[in-house]
N, C-alpha and C positions, 0 to 999 in steps of 0.2 A: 529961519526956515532954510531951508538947504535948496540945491538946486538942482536934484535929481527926481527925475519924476518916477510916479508912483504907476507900476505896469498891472497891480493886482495882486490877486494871490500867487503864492510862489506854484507853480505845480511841480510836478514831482516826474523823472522820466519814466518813460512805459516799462510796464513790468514786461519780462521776458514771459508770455504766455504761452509761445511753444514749448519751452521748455519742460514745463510745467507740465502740458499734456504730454508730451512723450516719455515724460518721466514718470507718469501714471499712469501712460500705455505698459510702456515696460513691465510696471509692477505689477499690473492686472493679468499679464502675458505671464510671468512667473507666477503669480500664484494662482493662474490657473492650471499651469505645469505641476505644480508643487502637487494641488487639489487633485490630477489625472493620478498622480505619482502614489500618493496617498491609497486612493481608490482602487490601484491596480496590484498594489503591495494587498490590499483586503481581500484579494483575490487568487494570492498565489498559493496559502494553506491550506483551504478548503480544493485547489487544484490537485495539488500534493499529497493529503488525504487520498483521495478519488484515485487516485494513480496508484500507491499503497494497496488500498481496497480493493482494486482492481486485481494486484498482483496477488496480495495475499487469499482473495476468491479462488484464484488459478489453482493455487496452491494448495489448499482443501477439498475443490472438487477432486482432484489428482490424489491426496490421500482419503477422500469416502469411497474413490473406485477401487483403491486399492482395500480399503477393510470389507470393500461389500466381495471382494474377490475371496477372502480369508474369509465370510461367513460362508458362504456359499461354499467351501472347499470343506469349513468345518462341521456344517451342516450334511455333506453328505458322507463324513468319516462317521458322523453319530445315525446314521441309516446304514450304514455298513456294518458298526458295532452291536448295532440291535437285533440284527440277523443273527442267529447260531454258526450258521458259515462262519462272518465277519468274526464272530467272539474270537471263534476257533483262529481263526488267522491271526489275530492280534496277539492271542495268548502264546503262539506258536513263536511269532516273530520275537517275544519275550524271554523264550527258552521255557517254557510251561508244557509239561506235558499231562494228558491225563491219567487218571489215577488206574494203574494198573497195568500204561504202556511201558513198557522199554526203552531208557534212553541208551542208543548210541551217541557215542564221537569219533568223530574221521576225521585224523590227522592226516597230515600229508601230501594232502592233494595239490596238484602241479596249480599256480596262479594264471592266471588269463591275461 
């Protein structure tokens, strides 16, 4: 037998337990960055969209004002046209004249 006495079981030193939580604080802290980060990237297309749509509305009201200006201009040249006045002027402006007038030309005339 030997002469050293028997203490028990060996135990083993303490685990570093801080470590361990801060080191799973940290990674719970990032991946909840990470998770914000994710989230807020899901959110910037549908932004961007919106801002687009936005502009390109602008942009269409602004050309329907301008065709409803050209209907309205060309709707009251075809009420102008419908008159016999109106014919008469249009055809006039054309170099038409009617059947039996006399066309003159006037050269010469000093410019303005």
């Amino acid at each position: 037998m030997s002469s050293t006495s028997y203490s028990g079981p060996r135990s083993r030193p303490a685990a570093p337990t801080t470590r361990v939580v801060v080191n799973r604080a940290r990674l719970g802290k990032v991946a909840l960055v990470l998770l914000l980060l994710v989230m807020a990237s899901s959110y910037v297309r549908p932004a961007l969209d919106w801002v687009s749509a936005r502009s390109t509305a602008g942009q269409q009201a602004a050309r329907l004002a301008e065709l409803e200006r050209t209907e309205e201009r060309l709707q009251a040249q075809k009420h102008r046209l419908t008159t016999e006045r109106g014919l008469d002027e249009a055809a006039r402006e054309l170099g038409m004249v009617r059947s039996g007038e006399r066309t003159y030309v006037v050269r010469g005339l000093p410019k303005d």
